[in-house]
C-alpha positions in Angstrom: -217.0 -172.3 -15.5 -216.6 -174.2 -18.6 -215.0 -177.7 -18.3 -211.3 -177.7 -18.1 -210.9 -174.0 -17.9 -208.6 -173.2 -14.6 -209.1 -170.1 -12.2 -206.4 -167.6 -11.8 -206.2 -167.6 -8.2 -203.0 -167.1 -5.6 -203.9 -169.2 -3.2 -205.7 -172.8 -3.8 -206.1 -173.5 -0.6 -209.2 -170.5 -0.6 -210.4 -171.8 -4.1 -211.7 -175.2 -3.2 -215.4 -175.7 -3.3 -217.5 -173.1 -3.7 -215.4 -170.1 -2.8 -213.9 -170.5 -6.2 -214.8 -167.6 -7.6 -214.4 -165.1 -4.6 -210.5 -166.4 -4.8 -210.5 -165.8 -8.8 -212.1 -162.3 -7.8 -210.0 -161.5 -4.7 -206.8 -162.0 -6.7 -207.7 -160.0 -9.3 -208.5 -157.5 -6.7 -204.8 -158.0 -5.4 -203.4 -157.3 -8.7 -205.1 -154.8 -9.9 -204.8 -153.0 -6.5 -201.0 -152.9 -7.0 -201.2 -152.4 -10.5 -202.8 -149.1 -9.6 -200.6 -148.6 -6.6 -197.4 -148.2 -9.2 -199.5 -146.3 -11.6 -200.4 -143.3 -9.0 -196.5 -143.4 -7.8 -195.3 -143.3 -11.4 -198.0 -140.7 -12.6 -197.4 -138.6 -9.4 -193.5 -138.7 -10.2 -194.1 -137.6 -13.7 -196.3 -135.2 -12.9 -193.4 -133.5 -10.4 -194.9 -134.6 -7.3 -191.4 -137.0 -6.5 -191.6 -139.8 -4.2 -195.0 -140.3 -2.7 -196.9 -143.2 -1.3 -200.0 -144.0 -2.9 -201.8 -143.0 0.7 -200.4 -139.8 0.4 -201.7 -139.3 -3.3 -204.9 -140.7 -2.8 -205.0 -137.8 0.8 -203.9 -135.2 -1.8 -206.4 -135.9 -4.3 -208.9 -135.9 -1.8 -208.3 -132.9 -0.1 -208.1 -131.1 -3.5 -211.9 -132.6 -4.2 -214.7 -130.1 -4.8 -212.1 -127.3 -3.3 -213.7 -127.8 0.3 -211.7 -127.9 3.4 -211.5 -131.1 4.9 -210.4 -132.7 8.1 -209.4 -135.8 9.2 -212.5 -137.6 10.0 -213.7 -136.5 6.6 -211.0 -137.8 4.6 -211.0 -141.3 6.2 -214.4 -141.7 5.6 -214.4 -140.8 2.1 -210.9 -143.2 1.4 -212.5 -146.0 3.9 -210.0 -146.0 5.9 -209.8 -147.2 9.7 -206.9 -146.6 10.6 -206.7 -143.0 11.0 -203.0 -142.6 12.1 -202.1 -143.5 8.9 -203.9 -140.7 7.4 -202.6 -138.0 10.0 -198.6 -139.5 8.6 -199.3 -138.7 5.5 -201.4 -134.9 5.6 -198.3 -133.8 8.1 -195.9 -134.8 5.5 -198.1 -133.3 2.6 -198.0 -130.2 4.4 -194.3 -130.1 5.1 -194.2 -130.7 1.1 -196.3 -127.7 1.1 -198.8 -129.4 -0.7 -201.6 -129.0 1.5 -202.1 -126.2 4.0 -203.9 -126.3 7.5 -206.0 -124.2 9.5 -207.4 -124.7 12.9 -211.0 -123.8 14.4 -211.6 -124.5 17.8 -209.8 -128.0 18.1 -210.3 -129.2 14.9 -207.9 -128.4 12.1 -209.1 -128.4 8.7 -206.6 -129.0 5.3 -207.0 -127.6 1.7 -204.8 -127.6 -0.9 -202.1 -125.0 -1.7 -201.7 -123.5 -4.9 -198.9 -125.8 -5.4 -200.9 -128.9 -4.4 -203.7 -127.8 -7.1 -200.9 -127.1 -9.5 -199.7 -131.0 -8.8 -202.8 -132.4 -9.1 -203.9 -130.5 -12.6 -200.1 -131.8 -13.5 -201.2 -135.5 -12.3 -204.7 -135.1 -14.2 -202.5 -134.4 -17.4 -199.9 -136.9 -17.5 -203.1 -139.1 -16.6 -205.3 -138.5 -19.8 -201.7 -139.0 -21.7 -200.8 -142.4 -20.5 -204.5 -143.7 -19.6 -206.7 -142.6 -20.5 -206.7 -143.5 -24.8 -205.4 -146.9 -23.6 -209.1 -147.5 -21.7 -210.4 -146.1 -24.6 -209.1 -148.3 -27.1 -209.1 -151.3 -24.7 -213.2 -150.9 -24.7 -212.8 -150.1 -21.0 -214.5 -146.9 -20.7 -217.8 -145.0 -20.0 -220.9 -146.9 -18.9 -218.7 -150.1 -18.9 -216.2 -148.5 -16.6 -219.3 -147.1 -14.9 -220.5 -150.3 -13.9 -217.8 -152.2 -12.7 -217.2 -148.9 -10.1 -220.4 -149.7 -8.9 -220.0 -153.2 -8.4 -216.8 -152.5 -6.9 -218.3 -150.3 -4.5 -221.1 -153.3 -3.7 -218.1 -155.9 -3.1 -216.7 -153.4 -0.8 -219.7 -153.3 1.4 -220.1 -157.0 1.6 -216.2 -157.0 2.5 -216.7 -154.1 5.1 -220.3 -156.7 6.7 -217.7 -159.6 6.7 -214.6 -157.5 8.3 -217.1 -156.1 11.2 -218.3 -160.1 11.2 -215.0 -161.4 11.5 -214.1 -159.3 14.2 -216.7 -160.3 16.0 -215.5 -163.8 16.5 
């Protein structure tokens, strides 16, 4: 960091020393994550999906991947999520939206989307390439750029994922 130029961090009490640039990272992280939070709640309620957490959009859009069935286990793996609970909460209400539908074999049950659901999500896909997509155009933020910083998001996440199973060893 060049002489004088400050860090953008929330908390200096994790910047000191040599963690300074995990805190400037971590923070954006923060922001960005509820930046996107608000975006999926504000695309989804343009799109005529009403009030929905962004769990419950990130389940839907999900479940509507590749048009497979998919059940539970499946979808918190693919979200990385632990806490499965949290997951069930929000398929149930997605079906009583009628958003997703269900079907049981043996004792597992399996969820796919409902015509409506896939209608939603083509209507989220569209008000997405209106309001975002020519922004990350125009901002430079697209293609192999936006390519690469996926992938080194996706490498921070396993060294966070080392560090929580660390952590919790303590």
């Amino acid at each position: 960091m060049a002489a004088g130029q400050r860090r953008i961090v929330s908390s200096q009490h994790l910047a000191e020393g040599p963690a300074g640039e995990a805190s400037e990272f971590e923070f954006g992280l923060t922001i960005a994550y509820n930046s996107f939070s608000r975006w999926m709640q504000r695309c989804m309620a343009a799109a005529g999906g009403g009030e929905m957490s962004p769990l419950e959009i990130l389940v839907l859009h999900n479940t509507n991947h590749r048009n497979r069935d998919k059940r539970l286990n499946d979808i918190c793996f693919l979200l990385n999520i632990e806490d499965s609970h949290t997951v069930t909460y929000a398929l149930r209400k997605l079906v009583k939206l009628e958003f997703l539908e269900t079907e049981k074999r043996g004792k597992e049950v399996f969820y796919r989307t409902s015509q409506k659901g896939r209608a939603l999500c083509e209507s989220y896909r569209a008000v997405r390439e209106d309001c975002l997509l020519e922004p990350l155009l125009d901002g430079n933020m697209a293609g192999e750029k936006l390519s690469e910083l996926a992938a080194a998001l996706r490498v921070l996440s396993g060294y966070y994922d080392q560090a929580s199973r660390a952590a919790s060893s303590l």
